[in-house]
N, C-alpha and C positions, 0 to 999 in steps of 0.2 A: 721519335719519342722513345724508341726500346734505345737507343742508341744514350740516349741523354741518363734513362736511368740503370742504365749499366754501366755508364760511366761513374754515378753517381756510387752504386753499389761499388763500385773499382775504389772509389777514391775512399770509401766509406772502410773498407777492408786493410787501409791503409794507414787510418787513422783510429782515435779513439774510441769508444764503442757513443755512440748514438740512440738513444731507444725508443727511435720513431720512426715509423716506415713512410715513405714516399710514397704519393697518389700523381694525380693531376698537375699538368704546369697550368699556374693562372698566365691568361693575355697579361701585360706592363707596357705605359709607357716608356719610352727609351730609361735606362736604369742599369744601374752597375751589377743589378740584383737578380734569381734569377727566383721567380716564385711557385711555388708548390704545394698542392692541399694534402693534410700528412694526419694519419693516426698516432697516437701514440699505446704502444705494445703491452704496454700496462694492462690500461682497461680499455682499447676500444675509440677513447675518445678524440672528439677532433682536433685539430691543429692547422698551422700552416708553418711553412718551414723557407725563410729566406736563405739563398743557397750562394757561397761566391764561389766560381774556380780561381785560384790565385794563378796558375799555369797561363789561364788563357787571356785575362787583363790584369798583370804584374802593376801597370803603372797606376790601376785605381786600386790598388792594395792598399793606401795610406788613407782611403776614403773609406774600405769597409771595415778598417782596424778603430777610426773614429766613432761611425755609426755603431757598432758591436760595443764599444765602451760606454758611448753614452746611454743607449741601450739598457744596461747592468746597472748603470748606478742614477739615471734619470728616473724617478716615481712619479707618476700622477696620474690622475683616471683618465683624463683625458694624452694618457701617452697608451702607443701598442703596450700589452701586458708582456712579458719575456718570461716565456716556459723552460727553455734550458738552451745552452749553443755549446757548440764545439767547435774548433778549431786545432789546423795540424795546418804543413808545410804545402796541402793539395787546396783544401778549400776552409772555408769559414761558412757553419750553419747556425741558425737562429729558428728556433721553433718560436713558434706565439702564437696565441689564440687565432681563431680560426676567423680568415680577412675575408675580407672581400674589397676591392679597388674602389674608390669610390667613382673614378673616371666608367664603368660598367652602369652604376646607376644614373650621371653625366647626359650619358651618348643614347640611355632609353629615355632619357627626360622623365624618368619613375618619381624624382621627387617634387612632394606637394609644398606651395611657398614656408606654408608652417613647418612643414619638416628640414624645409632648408633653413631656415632661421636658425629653427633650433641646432642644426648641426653643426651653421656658423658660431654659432654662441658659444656651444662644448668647445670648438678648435680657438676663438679669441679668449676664452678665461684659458685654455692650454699655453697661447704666446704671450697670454700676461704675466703668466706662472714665467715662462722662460727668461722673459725680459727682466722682470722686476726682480723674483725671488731667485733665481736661477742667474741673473749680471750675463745672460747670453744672447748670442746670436741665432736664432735655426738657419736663415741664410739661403734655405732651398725649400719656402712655403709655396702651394701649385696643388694643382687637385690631385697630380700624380701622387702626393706626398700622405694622402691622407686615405684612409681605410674606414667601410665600417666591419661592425664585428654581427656577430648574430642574433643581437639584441636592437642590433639597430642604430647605435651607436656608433657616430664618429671618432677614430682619433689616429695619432698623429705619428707618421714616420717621417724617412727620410731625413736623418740626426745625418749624415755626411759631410759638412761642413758643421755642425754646430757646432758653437763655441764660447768659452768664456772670454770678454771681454777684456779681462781683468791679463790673460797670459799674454807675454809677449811673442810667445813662439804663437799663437794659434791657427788654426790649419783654416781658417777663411781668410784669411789674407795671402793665402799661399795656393789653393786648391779649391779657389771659390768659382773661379771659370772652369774648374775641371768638372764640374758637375752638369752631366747628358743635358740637356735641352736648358740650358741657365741663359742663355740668350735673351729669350722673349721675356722672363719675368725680371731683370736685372733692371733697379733702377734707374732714373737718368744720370743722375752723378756717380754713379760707377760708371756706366755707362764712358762716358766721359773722362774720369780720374782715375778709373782702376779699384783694385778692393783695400784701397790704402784708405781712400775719402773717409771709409768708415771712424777713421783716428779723428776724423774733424765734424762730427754731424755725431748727434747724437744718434747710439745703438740701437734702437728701438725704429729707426726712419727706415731701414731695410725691410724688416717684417712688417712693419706700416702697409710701408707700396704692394709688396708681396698680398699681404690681404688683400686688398682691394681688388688687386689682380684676382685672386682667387672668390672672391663675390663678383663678378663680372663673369669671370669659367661657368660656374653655376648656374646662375638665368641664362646665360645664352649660350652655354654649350663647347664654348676655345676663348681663349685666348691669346690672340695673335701678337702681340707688340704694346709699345707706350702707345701707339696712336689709340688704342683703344680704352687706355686708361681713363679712367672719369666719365666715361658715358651711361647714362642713367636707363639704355633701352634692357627695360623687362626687370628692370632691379623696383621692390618695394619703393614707393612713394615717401613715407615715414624714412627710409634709409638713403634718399637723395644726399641731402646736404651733411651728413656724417661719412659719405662715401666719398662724395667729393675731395674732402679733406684730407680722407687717408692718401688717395693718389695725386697729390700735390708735386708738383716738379721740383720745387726747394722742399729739403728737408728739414730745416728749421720749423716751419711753422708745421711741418706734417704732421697730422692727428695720429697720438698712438694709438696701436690696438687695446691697450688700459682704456684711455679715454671713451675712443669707440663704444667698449665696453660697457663702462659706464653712462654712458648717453642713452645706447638702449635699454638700460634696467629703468629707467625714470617712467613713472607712472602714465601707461599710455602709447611711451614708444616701442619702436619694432622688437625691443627684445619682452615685450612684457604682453605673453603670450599665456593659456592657460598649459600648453606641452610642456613650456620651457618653466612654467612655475612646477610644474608636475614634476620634472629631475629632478628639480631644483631641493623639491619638500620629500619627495619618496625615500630616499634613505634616511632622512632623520623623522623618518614618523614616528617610529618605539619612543624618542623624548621626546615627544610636543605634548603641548598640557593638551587638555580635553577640547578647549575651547579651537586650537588652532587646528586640532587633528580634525572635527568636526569642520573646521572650513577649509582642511585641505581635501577632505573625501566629498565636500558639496564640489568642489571646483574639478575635482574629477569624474564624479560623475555627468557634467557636462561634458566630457570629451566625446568628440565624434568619430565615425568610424574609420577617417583618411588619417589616423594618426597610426604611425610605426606598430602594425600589431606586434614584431619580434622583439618589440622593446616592452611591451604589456607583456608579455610572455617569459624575456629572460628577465626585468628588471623590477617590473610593478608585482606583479604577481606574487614572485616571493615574499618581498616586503609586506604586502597585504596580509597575504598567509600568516606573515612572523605576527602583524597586530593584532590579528583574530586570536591567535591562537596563544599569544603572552603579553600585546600592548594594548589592548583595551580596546581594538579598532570597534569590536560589535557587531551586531546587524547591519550596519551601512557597508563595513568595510568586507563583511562577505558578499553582499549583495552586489559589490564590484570585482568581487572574487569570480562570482559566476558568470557575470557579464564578459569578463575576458573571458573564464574556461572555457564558454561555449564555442569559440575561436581554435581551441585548439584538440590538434589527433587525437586518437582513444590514449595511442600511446604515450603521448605528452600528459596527458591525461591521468593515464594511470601513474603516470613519473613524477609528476610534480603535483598534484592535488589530492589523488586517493587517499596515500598515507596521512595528510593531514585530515583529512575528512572524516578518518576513523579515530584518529585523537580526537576532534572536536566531537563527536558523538560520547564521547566517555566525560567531556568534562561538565562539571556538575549545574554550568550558571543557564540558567532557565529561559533569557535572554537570545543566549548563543542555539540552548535546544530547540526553543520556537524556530529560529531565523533558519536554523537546518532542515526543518520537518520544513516549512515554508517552501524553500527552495526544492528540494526532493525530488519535485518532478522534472529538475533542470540537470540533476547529476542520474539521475538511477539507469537511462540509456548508457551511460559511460561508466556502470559497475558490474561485476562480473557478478553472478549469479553465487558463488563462493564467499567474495566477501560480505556482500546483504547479508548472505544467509547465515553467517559464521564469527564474522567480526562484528557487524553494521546492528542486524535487531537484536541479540541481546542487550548491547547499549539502549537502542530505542524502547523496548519492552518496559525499560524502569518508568517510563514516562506515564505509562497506565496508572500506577501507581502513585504518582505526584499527586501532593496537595495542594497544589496550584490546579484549579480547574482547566485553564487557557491550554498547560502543558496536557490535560488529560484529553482534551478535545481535538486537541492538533498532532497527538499522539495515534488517534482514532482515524482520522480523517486522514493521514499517509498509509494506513493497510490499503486502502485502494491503490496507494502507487507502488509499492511494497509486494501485494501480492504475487507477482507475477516473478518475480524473485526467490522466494519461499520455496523450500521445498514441501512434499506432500505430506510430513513428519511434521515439519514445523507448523503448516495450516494447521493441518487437524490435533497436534497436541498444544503447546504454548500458545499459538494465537487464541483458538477457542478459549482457554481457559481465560486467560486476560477478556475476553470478549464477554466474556460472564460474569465477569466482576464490572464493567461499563454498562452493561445490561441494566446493573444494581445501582446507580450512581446515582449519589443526593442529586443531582442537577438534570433537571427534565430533559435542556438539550441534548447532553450527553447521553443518556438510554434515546431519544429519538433516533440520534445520529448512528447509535450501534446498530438497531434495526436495519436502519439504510444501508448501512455497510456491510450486514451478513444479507442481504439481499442481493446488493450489490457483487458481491462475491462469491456466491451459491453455488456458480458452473467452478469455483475450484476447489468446494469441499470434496471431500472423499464419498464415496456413493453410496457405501455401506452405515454410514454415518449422518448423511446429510440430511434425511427426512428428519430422522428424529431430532437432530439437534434444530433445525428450522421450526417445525412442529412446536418445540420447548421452547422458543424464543418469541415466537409468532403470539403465540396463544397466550402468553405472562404479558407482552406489550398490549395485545387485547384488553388488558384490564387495569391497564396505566392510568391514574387519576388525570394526565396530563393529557389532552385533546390531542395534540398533533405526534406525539408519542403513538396515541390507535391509530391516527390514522396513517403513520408510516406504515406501522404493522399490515392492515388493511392491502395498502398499496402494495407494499412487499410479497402481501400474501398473493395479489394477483401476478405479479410478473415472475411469481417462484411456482406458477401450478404443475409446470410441466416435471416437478421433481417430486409429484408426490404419488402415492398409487390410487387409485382410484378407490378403494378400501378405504384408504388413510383420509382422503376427500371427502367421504361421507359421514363415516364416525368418529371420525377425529377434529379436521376442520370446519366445518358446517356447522357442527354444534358448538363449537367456541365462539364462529363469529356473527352467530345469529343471533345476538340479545344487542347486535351493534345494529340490529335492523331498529331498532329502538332506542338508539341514544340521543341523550337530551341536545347533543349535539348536530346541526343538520348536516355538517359539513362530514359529520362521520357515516349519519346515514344514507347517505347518497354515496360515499365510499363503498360503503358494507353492499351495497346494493348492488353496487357495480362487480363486487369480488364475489358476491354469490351467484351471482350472472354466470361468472366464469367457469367456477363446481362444478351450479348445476349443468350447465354443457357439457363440461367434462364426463360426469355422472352419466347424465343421456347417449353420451357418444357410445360407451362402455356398456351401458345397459342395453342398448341397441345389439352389441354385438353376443351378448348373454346366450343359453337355449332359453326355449319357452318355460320346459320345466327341467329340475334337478332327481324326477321319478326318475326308477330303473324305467326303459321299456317296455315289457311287460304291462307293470301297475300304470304306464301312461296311456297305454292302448285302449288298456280297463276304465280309466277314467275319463277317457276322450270321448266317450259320447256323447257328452252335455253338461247343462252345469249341473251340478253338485244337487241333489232334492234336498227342498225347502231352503236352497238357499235365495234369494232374495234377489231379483233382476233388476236393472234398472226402470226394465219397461214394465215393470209389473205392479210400479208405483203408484202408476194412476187405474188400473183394473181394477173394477171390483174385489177379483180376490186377492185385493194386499193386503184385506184383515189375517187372511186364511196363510200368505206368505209369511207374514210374521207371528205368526202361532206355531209353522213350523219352522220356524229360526228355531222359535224360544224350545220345540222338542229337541232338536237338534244340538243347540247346546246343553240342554238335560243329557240327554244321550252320551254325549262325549267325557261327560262329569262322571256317569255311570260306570261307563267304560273305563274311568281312570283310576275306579275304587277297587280294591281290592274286595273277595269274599262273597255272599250272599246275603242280602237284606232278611231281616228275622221282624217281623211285625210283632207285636204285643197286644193286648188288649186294654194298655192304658196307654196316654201319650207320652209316658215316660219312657222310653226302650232302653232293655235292660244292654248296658253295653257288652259287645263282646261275647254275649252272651254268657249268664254266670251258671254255676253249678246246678240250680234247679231248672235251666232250661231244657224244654225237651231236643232232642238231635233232631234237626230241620228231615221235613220230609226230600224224599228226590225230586229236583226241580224238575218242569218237564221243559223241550229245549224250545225255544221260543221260535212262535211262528214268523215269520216274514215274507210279505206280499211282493209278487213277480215285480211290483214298481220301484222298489228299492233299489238304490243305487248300491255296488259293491262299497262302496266308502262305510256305507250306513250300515250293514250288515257285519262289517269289520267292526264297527263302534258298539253293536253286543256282544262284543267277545269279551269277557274280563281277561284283562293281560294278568299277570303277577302280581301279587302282593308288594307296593310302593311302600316304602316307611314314610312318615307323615316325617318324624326327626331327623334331621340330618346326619349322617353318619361323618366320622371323621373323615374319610373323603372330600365329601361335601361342604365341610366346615372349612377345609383346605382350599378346596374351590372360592369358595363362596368369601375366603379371606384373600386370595389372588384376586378374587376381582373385586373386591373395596380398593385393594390397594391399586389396580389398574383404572377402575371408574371414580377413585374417590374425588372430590373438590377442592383443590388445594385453589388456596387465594392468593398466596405467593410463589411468584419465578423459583423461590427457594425449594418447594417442592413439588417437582415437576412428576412427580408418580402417576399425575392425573393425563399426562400426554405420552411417557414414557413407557417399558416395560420392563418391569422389578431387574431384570433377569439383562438390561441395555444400560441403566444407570451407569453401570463402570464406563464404557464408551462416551456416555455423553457430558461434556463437561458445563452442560447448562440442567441437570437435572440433580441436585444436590442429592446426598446420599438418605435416605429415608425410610427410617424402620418402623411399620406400624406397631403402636403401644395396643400392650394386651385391651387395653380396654377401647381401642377403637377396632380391637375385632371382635369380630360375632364369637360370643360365646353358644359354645354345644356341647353342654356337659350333657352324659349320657340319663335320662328321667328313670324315677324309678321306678316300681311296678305297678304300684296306686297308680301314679301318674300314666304309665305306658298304655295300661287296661284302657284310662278313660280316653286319654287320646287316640286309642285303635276304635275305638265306638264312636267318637263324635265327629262328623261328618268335616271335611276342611271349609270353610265359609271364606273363600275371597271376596268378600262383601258387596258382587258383582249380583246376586241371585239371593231369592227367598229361599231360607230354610226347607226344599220341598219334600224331604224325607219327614220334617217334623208336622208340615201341614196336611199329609197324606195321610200321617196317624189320626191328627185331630180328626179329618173325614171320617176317618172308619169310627171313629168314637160318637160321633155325635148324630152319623147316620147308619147303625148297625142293621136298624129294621126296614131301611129305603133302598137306594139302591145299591145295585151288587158292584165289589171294586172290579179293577181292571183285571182280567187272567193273570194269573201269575202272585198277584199281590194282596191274597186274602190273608186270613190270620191263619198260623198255624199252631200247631200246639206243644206246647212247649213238655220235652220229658220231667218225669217226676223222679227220673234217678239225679235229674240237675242240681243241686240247690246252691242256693248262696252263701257261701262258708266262708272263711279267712279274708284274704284279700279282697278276693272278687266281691265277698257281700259289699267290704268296706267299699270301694270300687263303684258298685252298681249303687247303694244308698247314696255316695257322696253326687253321681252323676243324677239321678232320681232328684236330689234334693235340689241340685242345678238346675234341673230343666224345670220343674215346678216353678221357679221363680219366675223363671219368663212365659209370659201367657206366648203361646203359639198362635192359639185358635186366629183364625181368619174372622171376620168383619163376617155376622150372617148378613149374607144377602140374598138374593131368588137366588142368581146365578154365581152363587159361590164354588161351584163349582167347574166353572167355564175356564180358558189360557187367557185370555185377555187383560185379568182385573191387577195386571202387574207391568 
């Protein structure tokens, strides 16, 4: 082998330049030829390269100067293609597409009857072309003669004797026995007469017998001689009686291969196959009207899997490609588009399909975009992560946007096959965003389906991101007029818990989907049920792990001796003294009220109390410090402390506060303003919580009161309208029972200085508050025991 192609390179350096390199010699039947699989230098690409040494068989010189002519100026599909030859005084080379012997596929018995039909049919419309339009001989038809290519595809060499009929000089009559193994296929009246007979029989009765010869090779493997001529064993049934014919021993009545031809295109017979209609139609699909192109892609979509994949691959393929993509093929003719691709390497893959795949994503018919989202999940294994990301979804992304519903849904329903392609930029900014605009869509399916799909793909949001945006999607579906819209949401929310915090679970989700424990729907309620199932476990697992309390040490030591006095046991419900348990709640919460007021209580001698005390009051005497009994709890004893003086008005602080969380707790009823699950300060990030600025007048106003108003609100006691006025009932007491009995220690009248008086403001002040409390009667209901805890 080095021997052969250093000869090769010798001769090569001797001659013209060449610009294909030598590989492999192929196995040949005996042949003048010598064959070789060859690159070509350019680009890489394959070839093969028929090779002569003129040196070492001089006398078949006149045999490869014929084959090399006709070669050059013979056209047709069914002839070898001729890539470039060269020729000098050592050798003669011929590069052409890249062979393969057909006798290789022969000797494994690799072909199926369909595919040999079809092969015969390519090679018989080739020697009709020869015969008829060509007035020639080929002269040397044999299986040795014929190649396929790497489509799969038969055609036709071994041009060494061919010839025109029409010359006198021509080289089958002179060099027709010189041709390697011509023996066995040589008709009988050559046989017989020499290659003169042909002057007397018609031209066409050579390549007749020759075929038939070569339909006989095929089913069973050689052919040995005439004796085997005409025998029907393993030949098609349907092709009996037209085979017969061709190997007739007279060549008068011998069937041409025209004929042949024609015999099996008739409806029914052995050449009317759906493969060989499939050749037949494939390259003029771009002109067929609609009609015929629709019954050419039903009749190939029956094809089955034993047909020539390398010809679906170099031949169909493209062609498909060209109709999708400029002739109108459609949905059908992609949908055989993928049925081959799936057959073939990444790399073929990426060669032949990708690039179209990324034009067909940009063009605008709505048809072609469905038929692609459709498919999706048959190509996105065989797309590189690059071009998804970078050529592929910005095309798909316009789809969100389409006014066709169909294209808005099937645009939705590929992010599930899509994701895993995306980078971490692209989830969390453009998809989100498009994701929130389908959130919002006139079409009930379409927000269901968005739910399901940011469920669906939750483990790829980003982590800093992904409660809240879930949260904001979750909780607007919650309130979709549209039934199975909640209860996507519902379901989502359970199989998404493990992304939320257990904070977020309690105050955030819970309260959104607990008015679902009550919808008119049952199908939702028994959702909702089942997702609060889940919370609250969550909750418990969590609470479970909690401390008992969040005291310092210390204060928990202090308070760990029992429960709390006067506060209320369970077992203490049914004891006698639960009258007496619940009197001391109610001191209890007095106490703590006490505790929360600023200042010293100033009693009066009318039930009016002068607020604040005004100018004529006398300076309070010195309190004395109040007793407490060894049974007090430390808690209790803390709750007579007066802390600091509270302002009743909010300060700007407070106003600030108290306006952060309107807009954190507020009730928004539209997805559109997600303030109510989001926080002010997240909105930028989340692209499901639209931008939302509270209007002055949905915030608390806290303008600062003025000093009228300041005076009387530091005097009038805060009433959460949870408790009886009992500072104003404690006066009436004293007023109506001066000369009975005595008040509590601490809470007699005292008297008021006389350098006090009521002047300016403060009179103004203390009249306007006087004239207030006059209106409302205070007094309590006389009863005996009007003076008991009970009667409230």
């Amino acid at each position: 082998m080095d021997f052969l192609k250093s000869a090769v390179a010798s001769a090569m350096a001797k001659g013209p330049p060449f610009p294909y390199t030598f590989g492999d010699k192929v196995d040949l039947d005996p042949s003048i030829w010598t064959l070789y699989n060859g690159t070509r230098r350019e680009d890489g690409s394959d070839c093969s390269i028929f090779s002569f040494d003129i040196p070492a068989n001089r006398s078949a010189l006149p045999l490869a100067k014929n084959a090399l002519k006709k070669l050059r100026t013979l056209r047709h599909p069914g002839v070898i293609k001729v890539l470039d030859t060269a020729e000098s005084d050592s050798y003669i080379y011929i590069a052409t597409e890249r062979l393969v012997p057909l006798r290789w596929h022969v000797k494994r018995k690799s072909l199926s009857p369909e595919t040999a039909k079809w092969g015969l049919y390519s090679i018989a419309r080739t020697i009709k072309f020869i015969n008829d339009e060509a007035s020639s001989v080929h002269g040397n038809l044999k299986v040795a003669s014929v190649y396929t290519t790497e489509s799969g595809e038969w055609k036709l060499g071994g041009f060494e004797v061919l010839s025109n009929v029409k010359e006198d000089g021509a080289i089958i009559y002179t060099y027709g026995s010189a041709v390697p193994d011509s023996g066995r296929y040589t008709p009988p009246e050559l046989a017989k007469s020499g290659w003169d007979a042909l002057k007397r029989s018609p031209h066409s009765a050579v390549d007749a017998y020759d075929f038939g010869a070569l339909i006989f090779e095929i089913f069973n493997g050689n052919f040995n001689g005439g004796d085997q001529a005409g025998q029907t064993k393993n030949i098609p049934p349907g092709m009996h009686s037209s085979y017969k014919r061709l190997t007739n021993a007279n060549p008068k009545p011998r069937l041409s291969v025209a004929h042949f031809l024609e015999q099996g295109r008739r409806n029914g017979a052995f050449f009317d196959t759906p493969l060989i209609k499939l050749t037949d139609g494939i390259e003029n699909l771009g002109v067929k009207s609609e009609e015929e192109r629709e019954a050419f892609l039903e009749d190939l979509e029956q094809l089955t899997d034993d047909f020539p994949e390398d010809f679906f691959k170099m031949k169909v393929l493209p062609e498909l490609l060209k109709s999708v993509e400029f002739g109108g093929g459609g949905p059908k003719a992609f949908a055989l588009v993928m049925k081959i691709a799936a057959k073939l390497t990444n790399e073929d893959f990426d060669t032949r399909v990708t690039p179209v795949l990324i034009r067909l994503f940009g063009n605008p018919d709505r048809a072609i975009r469905v038929c692609l989202l459709d498919n999706l999940p048959l190509m996105i294994d065989r797309l590189s992560q690059k071009v998804v990301n970078d050529k592929m979804f910005p095309q798909i992304v316009t789809g969100f946007t389409d006014v066709a519903p169909v294209v808005r849904e099937q645009t939705l329903k590929s992010v599930l096959t899509l994701i895993t392609k995306l980078s971490d930029r692209t989830i969390n900014g453009e998809l989100l965003r498009y994701l929130a605009k389908t959130a919002n869509d006139e079409q009930p399916g379409i927000r269901t389906n968005t739910t399901i799909c940011l469920g669906k793909i939750a483990k790829h949001l980003g982590s800093s991101s992904r409660a809240k945006v879930l949260i904001a999607a979750f909780s607007r579906s919650l309130r979709d007029p549209f039934v199975h819209a909640r209860n996507a949401s519902l379901m989502a929310l359970g199989v998404t818990a493990e992304y939320f915090s257990e904070e977020d679970c309690a105050v955030r989700l819970l309260p959104a989907i607990c008015p679902s424990l009550i919808d008119k729907e049952k199908l939702i309620r028994d959702q909702a049920t089942k997702t609060v199932d889940v919370y609250i476990a969550k909750i418990k697992k969590a609470a479970a792990a909690m401390p008992d309390s969040a005291l310092p040490p210390d204060a928990a030591i202090a308070a760990g001796g029992g429960p709390r006095m006067s506060t209320p046991q369970p077992a203490e419900s049914s004891s006698p003294a639960a009258a007496a348990s619940w009197a001391g709640w109610a001191i209890s919460s007095f106490t703590n009220k006490l505790s929360a007021a600023a200042g010293e209580i100033e009693p009066s001698a009318s039930p009016a109390i002068p607020p604040n005390g005004g100018p004529s009051a006398a300076p309070p005497p010195k309190r004395p410090a109040p007793v407490t009994s060894s049974s007090a709890s430390t808690l209790h004893r803390q709750a007579l402390k007066s802390p600091a003086p509270s302002p009743l008005f909010p300060t700007d602080d407070d106003n600030n506060e108290a306006a952060a969380d309107a807009d954190d707790g507020g009730g928004g009823g539209a997805w559109g303003d997600m303030d109510d699950f989001v926080e002010d300060d997240d909105t930028t990030d989340n692209p499901f919580a639209a931008s939302h600025t509270p209007t002055p007048a949905k915030r608390r106003e806290a303008k600062p009161p003025g000093p009228a108003v300041a005076a009387v609100a530091s005097a009038t006691p805060f009433d959460d309208g949870s408790e009886p006025d009992f500072a104003g009932w404690l006066a009436a007491q004293a007023q109506k029972k001066s000369g009975g009995r005595a008040l509590p220690k601490g809470m007699g009248k005292k008297a008021v200085p006389a350098s006090v008086s009521k002047t300016g403001a403060g009179a103004a002040a203390a009249a306007k508050t006087k004239k207030k409390k006059t209106a409302i009667d205070m007094k309590p209901k006389e009863t005996e025991e009007d003076d008991g805890w009970g009667g409230w």
